[in-house]
C-alpha positions as CSV (number, residue, x, y, z in Angstrom):
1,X,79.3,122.2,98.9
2,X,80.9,125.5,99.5
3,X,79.1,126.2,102.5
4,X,79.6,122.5,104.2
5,X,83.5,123.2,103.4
6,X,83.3,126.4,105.2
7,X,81.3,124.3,108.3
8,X,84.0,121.7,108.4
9,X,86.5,124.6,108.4
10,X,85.4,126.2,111.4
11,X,84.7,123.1,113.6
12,X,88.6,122.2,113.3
13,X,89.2,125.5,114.5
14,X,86.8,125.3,117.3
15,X,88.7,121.9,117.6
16,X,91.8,122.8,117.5
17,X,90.8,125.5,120.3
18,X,89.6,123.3,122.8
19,X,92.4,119.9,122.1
20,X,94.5,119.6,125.4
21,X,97.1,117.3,125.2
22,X,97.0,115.2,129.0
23,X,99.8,112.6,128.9
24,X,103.7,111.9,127.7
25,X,104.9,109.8,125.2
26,X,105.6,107.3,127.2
27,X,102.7,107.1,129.2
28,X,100.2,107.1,126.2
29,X,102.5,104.2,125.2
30,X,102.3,102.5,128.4
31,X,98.8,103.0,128.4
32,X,98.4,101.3,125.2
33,X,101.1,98.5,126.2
34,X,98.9,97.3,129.1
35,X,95.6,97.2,127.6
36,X,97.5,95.4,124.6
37,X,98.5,92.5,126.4
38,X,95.4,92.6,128.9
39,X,93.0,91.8,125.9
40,X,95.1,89.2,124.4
41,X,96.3,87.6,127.3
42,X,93.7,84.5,127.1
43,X,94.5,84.3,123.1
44,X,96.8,81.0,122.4
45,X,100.1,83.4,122.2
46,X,98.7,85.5,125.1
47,X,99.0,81.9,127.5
48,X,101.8,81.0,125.5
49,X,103.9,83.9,126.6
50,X,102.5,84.0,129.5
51,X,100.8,87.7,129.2
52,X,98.9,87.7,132.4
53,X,102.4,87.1,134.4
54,X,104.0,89.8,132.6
55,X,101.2,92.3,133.9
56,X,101.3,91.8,137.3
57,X,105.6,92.8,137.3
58,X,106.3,95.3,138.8
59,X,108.1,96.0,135.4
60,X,106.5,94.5,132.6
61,X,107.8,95.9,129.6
62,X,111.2,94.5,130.8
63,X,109.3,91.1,131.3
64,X,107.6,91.7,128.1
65,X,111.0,91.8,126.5
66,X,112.2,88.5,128.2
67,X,109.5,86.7,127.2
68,X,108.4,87.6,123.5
69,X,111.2,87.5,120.8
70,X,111.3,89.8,117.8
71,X,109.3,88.1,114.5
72,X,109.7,89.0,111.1
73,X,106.7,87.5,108.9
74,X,107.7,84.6,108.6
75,X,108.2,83.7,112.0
76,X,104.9,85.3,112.9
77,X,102.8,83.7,110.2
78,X,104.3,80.1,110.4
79,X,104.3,79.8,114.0
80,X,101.1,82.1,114.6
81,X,98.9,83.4,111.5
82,X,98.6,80.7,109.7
83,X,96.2,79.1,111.8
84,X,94.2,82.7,111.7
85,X,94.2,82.0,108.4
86,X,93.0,78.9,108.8
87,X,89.7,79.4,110.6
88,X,90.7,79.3,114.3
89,X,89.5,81.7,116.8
90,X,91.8,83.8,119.5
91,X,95.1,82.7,117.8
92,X,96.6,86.1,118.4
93,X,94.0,88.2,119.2
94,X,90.4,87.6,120.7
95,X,88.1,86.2,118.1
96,X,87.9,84.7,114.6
97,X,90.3,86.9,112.0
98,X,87.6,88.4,109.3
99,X,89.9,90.3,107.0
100,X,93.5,89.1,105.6
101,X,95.6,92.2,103.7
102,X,97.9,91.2,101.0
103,X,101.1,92.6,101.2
104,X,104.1,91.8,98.8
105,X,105.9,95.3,99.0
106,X,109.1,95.3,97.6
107,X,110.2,92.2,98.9
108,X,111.0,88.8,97.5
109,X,108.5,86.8,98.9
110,X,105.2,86.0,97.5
111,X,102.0,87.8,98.7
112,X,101.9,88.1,102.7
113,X,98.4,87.6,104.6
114,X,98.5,90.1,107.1
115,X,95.5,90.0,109.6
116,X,92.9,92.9,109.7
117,X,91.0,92.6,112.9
118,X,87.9,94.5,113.8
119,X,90.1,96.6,116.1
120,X,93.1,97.7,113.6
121,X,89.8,98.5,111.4
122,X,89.0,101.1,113.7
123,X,91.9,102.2,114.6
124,X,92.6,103.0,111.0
125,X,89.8,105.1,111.0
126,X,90.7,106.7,114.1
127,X,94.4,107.5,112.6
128,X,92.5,109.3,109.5
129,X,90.1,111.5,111.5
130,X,93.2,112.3,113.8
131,X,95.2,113.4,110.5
132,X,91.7,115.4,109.2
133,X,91.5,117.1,112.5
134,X,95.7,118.1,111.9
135,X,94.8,119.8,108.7
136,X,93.6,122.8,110.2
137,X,97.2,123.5,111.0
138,X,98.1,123.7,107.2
139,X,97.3,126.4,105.0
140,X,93.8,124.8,102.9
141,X,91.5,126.7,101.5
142,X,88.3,126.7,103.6
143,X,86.5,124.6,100.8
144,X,88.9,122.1,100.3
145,X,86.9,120.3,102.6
146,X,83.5,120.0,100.8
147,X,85.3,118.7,97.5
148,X,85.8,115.6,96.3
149,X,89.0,113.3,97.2
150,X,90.7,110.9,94.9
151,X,91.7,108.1,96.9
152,X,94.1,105.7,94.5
153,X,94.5,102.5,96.4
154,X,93.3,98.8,95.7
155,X,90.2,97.5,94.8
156,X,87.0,97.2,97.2
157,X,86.2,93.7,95.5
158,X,87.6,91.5,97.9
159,X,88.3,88.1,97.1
160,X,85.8,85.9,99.5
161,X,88.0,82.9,101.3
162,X,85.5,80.8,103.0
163,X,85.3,82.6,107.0
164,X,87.2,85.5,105.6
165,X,88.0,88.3,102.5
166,X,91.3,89.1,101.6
167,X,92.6,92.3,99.4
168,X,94.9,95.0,99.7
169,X,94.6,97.0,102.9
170,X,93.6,100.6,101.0
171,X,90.7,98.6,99.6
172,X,89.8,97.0,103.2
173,X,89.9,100.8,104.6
174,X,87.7,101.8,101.6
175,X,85.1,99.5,101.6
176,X,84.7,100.1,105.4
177,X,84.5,103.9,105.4
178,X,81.7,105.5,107.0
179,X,78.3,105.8,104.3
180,X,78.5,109.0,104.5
181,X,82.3,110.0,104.1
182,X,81.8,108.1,101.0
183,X,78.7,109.0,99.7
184,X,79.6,112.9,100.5
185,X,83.7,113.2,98.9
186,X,84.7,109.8,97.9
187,X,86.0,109.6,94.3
188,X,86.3,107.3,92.1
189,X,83.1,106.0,93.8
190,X,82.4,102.1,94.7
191,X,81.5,101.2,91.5
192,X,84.3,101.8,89.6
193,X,86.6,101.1,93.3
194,X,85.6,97.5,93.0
195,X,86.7,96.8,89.7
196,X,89.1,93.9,90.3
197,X,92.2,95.1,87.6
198,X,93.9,98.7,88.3
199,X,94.0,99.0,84.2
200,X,90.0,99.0,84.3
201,X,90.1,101.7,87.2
202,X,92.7,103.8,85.7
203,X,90.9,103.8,82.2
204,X,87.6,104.7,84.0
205,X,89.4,107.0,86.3
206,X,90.8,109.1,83.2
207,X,87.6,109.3,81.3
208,X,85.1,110.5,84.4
209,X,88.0,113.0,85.7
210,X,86.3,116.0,84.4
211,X,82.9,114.9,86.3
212,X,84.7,115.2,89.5
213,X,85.5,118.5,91.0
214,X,88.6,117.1,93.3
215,X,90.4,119.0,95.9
216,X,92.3,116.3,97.5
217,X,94.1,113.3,95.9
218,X,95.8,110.4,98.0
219,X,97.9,107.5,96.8
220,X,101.8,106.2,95.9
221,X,103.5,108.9,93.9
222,X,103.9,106.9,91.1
223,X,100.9,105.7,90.4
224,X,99.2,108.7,91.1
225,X,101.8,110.7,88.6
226,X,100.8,107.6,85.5
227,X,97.6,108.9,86.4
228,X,97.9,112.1,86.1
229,X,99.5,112.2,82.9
230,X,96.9,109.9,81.7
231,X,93.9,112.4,82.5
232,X,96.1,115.1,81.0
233,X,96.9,113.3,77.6
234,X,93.7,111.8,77.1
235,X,91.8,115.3,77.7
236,X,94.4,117.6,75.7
237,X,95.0,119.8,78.4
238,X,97.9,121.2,79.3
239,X,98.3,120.3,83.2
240,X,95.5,118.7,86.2
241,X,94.4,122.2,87.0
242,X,92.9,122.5,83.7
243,X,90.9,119.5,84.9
244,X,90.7,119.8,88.3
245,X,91.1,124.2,89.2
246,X,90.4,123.0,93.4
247,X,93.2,120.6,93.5
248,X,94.9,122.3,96.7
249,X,95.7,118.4,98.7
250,X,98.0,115.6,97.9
251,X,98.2,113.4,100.9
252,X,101.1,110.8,100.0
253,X,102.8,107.6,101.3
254,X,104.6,104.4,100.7
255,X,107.3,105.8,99.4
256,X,109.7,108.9,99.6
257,X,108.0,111.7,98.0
258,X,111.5,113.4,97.0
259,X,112.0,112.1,93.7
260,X,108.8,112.6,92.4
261,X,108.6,116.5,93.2
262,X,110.3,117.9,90.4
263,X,108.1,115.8,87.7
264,X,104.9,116.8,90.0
265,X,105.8,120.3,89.4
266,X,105.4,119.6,85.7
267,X,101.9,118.5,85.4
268,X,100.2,121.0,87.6
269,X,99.3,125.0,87.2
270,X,99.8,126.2,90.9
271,X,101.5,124.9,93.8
272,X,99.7,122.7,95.9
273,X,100.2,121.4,99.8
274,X,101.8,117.9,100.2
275,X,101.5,116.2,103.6
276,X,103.0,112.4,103.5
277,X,101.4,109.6,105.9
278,X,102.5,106.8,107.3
279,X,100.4,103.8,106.4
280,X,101.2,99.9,105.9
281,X,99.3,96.7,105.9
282,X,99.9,96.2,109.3
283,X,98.3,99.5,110.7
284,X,98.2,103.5,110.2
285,X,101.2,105.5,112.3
286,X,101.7,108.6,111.7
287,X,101.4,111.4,109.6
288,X,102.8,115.0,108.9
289,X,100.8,117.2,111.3
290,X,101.8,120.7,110.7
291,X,103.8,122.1,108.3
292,X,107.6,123.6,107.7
293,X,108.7,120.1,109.0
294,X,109.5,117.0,106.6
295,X,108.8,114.9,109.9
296,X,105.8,112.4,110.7
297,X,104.3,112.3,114.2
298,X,104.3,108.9,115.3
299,X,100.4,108.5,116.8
300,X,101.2,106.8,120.1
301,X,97.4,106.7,121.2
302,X,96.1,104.1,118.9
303,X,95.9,100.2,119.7
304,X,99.9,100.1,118.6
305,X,102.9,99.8,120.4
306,X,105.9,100.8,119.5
307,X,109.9,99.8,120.0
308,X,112.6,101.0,118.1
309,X,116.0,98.9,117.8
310,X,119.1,101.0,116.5
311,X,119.9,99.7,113.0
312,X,123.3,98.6,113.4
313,X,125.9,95.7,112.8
314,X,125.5,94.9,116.4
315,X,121.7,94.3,115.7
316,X,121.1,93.2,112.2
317,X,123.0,91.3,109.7
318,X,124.2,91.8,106.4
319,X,121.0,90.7,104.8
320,X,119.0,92.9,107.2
321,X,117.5,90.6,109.8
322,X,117.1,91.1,113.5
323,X,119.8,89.7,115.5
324,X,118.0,88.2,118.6
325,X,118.0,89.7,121.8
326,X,119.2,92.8,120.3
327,X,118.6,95.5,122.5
328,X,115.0,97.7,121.8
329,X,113.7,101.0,123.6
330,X,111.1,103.1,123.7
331,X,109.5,106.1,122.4
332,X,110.9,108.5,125.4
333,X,114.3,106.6,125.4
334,X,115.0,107.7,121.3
335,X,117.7,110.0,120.3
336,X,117.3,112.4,117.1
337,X,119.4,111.8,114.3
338,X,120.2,108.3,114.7
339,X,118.5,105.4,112.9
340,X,116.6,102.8,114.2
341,X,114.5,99.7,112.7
342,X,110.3,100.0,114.0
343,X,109.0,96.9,116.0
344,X,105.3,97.0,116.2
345,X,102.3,94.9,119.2
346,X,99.1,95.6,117.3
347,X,95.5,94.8,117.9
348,X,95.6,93.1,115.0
349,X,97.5,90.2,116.7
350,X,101.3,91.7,115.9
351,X,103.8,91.3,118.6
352,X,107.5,92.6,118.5
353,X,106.6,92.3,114.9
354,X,109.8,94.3,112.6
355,X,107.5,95.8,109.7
356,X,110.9,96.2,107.7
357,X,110.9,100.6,107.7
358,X,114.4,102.1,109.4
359,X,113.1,105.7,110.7
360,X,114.9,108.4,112.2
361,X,113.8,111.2,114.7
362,X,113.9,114.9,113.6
363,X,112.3,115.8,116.8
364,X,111.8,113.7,119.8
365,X,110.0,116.0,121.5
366,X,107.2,115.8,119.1
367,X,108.0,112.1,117.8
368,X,108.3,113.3,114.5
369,X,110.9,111.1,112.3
370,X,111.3,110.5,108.4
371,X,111.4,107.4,106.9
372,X,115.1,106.7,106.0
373,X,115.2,103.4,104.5
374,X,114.6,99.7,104.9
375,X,116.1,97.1,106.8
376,X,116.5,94.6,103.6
377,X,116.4,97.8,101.2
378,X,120.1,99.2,102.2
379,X,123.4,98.8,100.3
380,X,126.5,97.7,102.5
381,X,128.3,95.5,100.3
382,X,131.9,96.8,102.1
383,X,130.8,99.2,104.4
384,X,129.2,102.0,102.4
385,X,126.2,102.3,104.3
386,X,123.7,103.7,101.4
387,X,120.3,104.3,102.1
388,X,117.3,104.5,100.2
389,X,117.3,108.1,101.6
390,X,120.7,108.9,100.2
391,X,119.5,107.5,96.8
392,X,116.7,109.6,96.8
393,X,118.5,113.2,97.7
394,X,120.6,111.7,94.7
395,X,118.4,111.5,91.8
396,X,116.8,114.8,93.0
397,X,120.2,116.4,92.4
398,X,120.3,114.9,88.9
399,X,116.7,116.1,88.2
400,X,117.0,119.5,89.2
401,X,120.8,120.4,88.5
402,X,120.4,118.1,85.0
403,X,117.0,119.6,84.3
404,X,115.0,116.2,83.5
405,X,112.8,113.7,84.8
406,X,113.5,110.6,86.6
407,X,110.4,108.4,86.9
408,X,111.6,105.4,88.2
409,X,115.2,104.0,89.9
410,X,116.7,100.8,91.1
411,X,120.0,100.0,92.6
412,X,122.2,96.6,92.3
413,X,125.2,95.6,94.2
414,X,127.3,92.9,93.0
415,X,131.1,92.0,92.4
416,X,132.7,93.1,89.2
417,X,136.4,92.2,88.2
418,X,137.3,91.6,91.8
419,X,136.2,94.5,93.3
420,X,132.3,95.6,94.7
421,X,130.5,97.5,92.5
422,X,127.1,99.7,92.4
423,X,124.5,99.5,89.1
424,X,122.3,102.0,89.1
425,X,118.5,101.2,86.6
426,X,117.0,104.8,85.6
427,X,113.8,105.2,84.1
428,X,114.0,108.0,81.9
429,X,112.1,108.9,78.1
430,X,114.7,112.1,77.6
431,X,118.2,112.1,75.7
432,X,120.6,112.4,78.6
433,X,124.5,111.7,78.9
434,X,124.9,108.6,81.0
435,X,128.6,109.6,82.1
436,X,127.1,112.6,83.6
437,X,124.7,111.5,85.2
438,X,126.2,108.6,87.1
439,X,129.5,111.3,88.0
440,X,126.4,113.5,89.7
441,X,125.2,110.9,91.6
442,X,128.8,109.5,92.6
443,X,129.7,113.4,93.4
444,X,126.4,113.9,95.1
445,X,126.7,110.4,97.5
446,X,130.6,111.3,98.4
447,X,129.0,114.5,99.3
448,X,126.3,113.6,101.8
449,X,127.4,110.0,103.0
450,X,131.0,109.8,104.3
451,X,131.4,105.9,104.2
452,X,130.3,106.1,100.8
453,X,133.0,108.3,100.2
454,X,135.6,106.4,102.0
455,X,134.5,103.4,100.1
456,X,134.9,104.8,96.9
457,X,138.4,105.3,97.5
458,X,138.9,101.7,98.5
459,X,136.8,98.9,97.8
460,X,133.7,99.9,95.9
461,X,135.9,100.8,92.5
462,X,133.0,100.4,90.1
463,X,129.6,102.4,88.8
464,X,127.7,101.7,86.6
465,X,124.3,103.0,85.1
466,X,121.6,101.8,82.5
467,X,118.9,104.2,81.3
468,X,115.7,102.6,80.3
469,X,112.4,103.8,79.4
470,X,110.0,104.2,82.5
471,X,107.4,101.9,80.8
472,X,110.1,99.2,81.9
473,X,109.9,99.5,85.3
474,X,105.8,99.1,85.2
475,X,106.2,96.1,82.8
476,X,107.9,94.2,85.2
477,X,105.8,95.0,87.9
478,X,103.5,94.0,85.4
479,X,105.1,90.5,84.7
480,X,105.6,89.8,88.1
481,X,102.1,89.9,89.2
482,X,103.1,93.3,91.5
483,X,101.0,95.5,88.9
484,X,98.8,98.2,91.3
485,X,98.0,101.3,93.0
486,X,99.6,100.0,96.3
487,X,102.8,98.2,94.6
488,X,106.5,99.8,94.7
489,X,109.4,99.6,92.4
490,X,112.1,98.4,95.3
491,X,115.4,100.8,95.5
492,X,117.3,98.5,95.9
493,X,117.2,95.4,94.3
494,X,119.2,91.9,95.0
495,X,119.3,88.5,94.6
496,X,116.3,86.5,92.8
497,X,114.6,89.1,92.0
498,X,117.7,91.1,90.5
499,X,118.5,87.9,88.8
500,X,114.6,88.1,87.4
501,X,114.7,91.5,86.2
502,X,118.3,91.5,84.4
503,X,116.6,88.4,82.6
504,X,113.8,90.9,82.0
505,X,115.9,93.6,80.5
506,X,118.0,92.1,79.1
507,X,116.0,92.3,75.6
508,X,115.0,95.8,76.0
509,X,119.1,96.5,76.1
510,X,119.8,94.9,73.2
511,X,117.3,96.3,71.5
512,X,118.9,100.0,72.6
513,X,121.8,98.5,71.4
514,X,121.0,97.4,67.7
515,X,118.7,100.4,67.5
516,X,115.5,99.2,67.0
C-alpha cells in the first residue's frame, strides 16, 4: 500500500496546484441561500413561509429574516419533523425523509430524531473529501494515506422503523461510504462496525488491533483515549506505537481537544498531527485546514447556510435560549474575537435552526473560529460568564503545572449559605491534594476571565471540588442510556440531570468517605 500512499500523495499536490478559489464568503453563501430556499420552496414549510415570495425581493435574506423565526429542536420537530418522522413526503424538504440520527448530546432531553436526507448524505461526503484534499497542507508522511484509518463512531446496524432507519449519524456516514474507501482503509471493518453495543466493538476492537496497520484514527477524545488504554493493557505494551509504529493522524471532534492532550501524550511513542473537525448530527462544517492555527474553516460551499447571533443578554436568556427577533448576521458581517451562537438552513430540512455550539472567529478572513462553548453549557449564575472554554484552559493548567491526569470534568452551579457557588466533579485515579487543585483553577479562571474575577470578589463566595474515579463518569453515561462512541460527559451540568447524577454519586462518596 506504500506505493498507492505515495499516488494519493502526489494527486493532492497536483491538487492543491491547480485549486483556485472564485468567489467571497458571502457570495458562496448567497449562492447556497438561494438554491436552499429554491428547492424547498414547494415543501409544506417552503409554502408556509412563503419561500417563493422571499426570492423574488430584491433583498431576500432580509425577507428571509422577517418571515422564518429562529427554532431550537423542539420547535422544529413539534411543529415540522415529526410528521417526517411520521411518513409524510416534502414536509421540510423535497421527498420522503429515509434516515433519522439520534442525537442526545449533552442535553437533558431524551434522544432527538434529526433528519438525514439524501442531500446532507452527500454533502457529508463532500465535507470529508474537502478536509482529505486540505491534508496536503499538513506535514503527513506520504504513506499515511495507503494505511488503514480507525474510525470510532456508532454502529452501522441501524435500527429499521417502518419507511425509515435511525442510528447515530457516524454510523449513517459509515454505512454510506463509498465500497471502495471502505474496502481499501476502513478499520474496524463492517462486521465488527455493526455490532449493536459499543462494549462488543471495543472488546473486538482491542483484540484485532495488532491485525491493523493504522495510520489515522478518528473519534471523541475520550472514547478514543478508553480505547487506547485498552489495546495497550490488554497487549502488555508499553504505548499505541508499539501497536500501531504508522500512527502519524488523529482527526478529532465533539469536544475540545485541550484537556485530553497531556494524557494523549502519555500513551503514545512519538508525536503525532491532530487536526479537529467540526461534525454534528445536523451536518459536517468545518474543519482545521492547515496547520499553526487552532481555528476551523467554516465550509460555506456545501448545502448549509449559516447565521451567527452574538451570544449576549440582549439575545439569550439565562437558561440559554434564543430571544426572538434577536438580531443575526452573516458570514462577511462577523467580527474576530467576539462570540456568537451558529444558526444553521440545511438540505436536510433545518431552517434558522440554533444547533446549541457558541463559536468565535480567530480569522474572518479565512472563517476560521474555535468552538468556545454552548449556549445551555455556560455558567452565569451572577454574572461570571464561564465558558466551557475557560474550563478547559483550566484543567490543562492543573494537568500540566500539577503533573497528573484529568480524564473527565463537570461543573455545577447552585446556591450555598446564601451566596452562588461553583462545584467542580474531577475524574482522576492519582492521589492529588484537593485544596490545591481547586486554588489552581480559581487562580487560573481569575486569571483569564475578568468577570470571573470580579465575581469572586462579590457574589460567587464559594468553591467547591469532588475527586472521583474516571470509571464514574462512564458509569453514568452508562446508567443513563448515553453509553457510546459519539456520547459526551456535559461540562457543565444543571438541573435534572445534576439532580440525577448527585443521586448517582452520592454512594461512591460515602464510600470514599468510610474507606471502603
Amino acid at each position: 500500500m506504500a506505493l498507492l500512499g505515495n499516488l494519493i500523495a502526489r494527486s493532492l499536490r497536483i491538487r492543491k496546484q491547480f485549486t483556485i478559489q472564485i468567489g467571497t464568503p458571502r457570495s458562496y453563501q448567497m449562492q447556497v441561500f438561494k438554491r436552499l430556499l429554491s428547492k424547498a420552496k414547494n415543501t409544506q414549510f417552503g409554502k408556509h413561509y412563503d419561500f417563493s415570495g422571499i426570492l423574488q425581493n430584491s433583498n431576500a435574506y432580509e425577507e428571509f429574516k422577517k418571515n422564518v423565526p429562529f427554532h431550537n429542536y423542539n420547535q422544529m420537530y413539534n411543529r415540522w419533523w415529526k410528521f417526517c418522522h411520521e411518513g409524510e413526503s416534502n414536509v421540510c424538504w423535497p421527498g420522503k425523509v429515509k434516515y433519522f440520527a439520534l442525537s442526545s448530546g449533552t442535553s437533558e432531553s431524551a434522544s432527538k430524531h434529526i433528519p438525514v436526507t439524501d442531500d446532507m448524505i452527500k454533502s457529508t461526503k463532500r465535507a470529508g473529501f474537502k478536509q482529505f484534499y486540505s491534508m496536503q497542507n499538513f506535514n503527513l508522511p506520504a504513506d499515511v494515506f495507503g494505511k488503514g484509518i480507525l474510525m470510532l463512531g456508532g454502529t452501522t446496524s441501524l435500527f429499521e422503523r417502518g419507511d425509515y432507519y435511525e442510528g447515530d449519524m457516524s454510523g449513517i456516514s459509515a454505512k454510506n461510504m463509498p465500497k471502495w474507501l471502505s474496502f481499501l482503509f476502513y478499520k474496524p471493518g463492517q462486521s465488527i462496525s455493526k455490532r449493536p453495543r459499543w462494549e462488543d466493538r471495543i472488546k473486538l476492537i482491542v483484540r484485532k488491533a495488532p491485525t491493523w496497520n493504522v495510520a489515522t484514527v478518528c473519534g471523541v477524545p475520550a472514547w478514543v483515549q478508553i480505547v487506547f488504554e485498552e489495546i495497550i493493557k490488554y497487549h502488555k505494551v508499553n504505548n499505541i506505537h508499539d501497536i500501531w509504529p504508522n500512527l502519524s493522524l488523529y482527526i478529532h471532534g465533539g469536544v475540545s481537544f485541550e484537556p485530553y492532550k497531556e494524557n494523549f501524550k502519555n500513551l503514545l511513542a512519538k508525536p503525532i498531527t491532530y487536526i479537529e473537525t467540526y461534525m454534528a448530527s445536523e451536518g459536517s462544517f468545518g474543519f482545521q485546514s492547515r496547520p499553526g492555527t487552532p481555528g476551523i474553516k467554516l465550509i460555506l460551499n456545501n448545502s448549509i447556510f449559516y447565521e451567527f447571533v452574538p451570544f449576549n443578554e440582549k439575545n439569550f436568556t439565562d437558561e440559554g435560549e434564543i430571544i426572538p427577533n434577536s438580531e443575526a448576521y452573516l458570514i462577511n458581517e462577523v467580527v474576530a474575537d467576539k462570540e456568537y451562537a451558529v444558526v444553521l438552513s440545511t438540505c436536510a430540512g433545518a431552517w434558522r435552526y440554533l444547533i446549541g455550539d457558541v463559536i468565535k472567529f480567530t480569522s474572518v478572513k479565512d472563517s476560521e473560529f474555535v468552538i468556545v462553548g454552548r449556549t445551555k453549557q455556560f455558567l452565569s449564575l451572577c454574572g461570571e460568564h464561564l465558558s466551557v472554554d475557560n474550563m478547559n484552559k483550566a484543567i490543562d493548567e492543573v494537568q500540566k503545572k500539577m503533573n497528573f491526569s484529568i480524564k473527565e470534568f463537570t461543573v455545577a452551579g447552585f446556591v450555598h449559605e446564601g451566596h452562588f457557588a461553583h462545584k467542580w466533579f474531577i475524574g482522576c485515579d492519582d492521589d492529588v491534594n484537593k485544596n490545591d487543585v481547586i486554588q489552581l483553577i480559581d487562580k487560573t479562571l481569575c486569571k483569564i476571565n475578568d468577570d470571573y474575577a470580579v465575581e469572586r470578589t462579590s457574589a460567587l463566595k464559594h468553591i467547591f471540588i469532588e475527586i472521583l474515579h474516571p470509571n464514574v463518569f462512564i458509569d453514568f453515561l452508562h446508567a443513563t442510556g448515553k453509553f457510546g462512541a459519539m456520547n459526551k460527559f456535559p461540562r457543565v451540568i444543571k438541573n435534572a440531570q445534576l439532580k440525577e447524577w448527585e443521586t448517582f454519586i452520592e454512594p461512591k462518596l460515602v464510600n470514599e468517605v468510610a474507606g471502603t
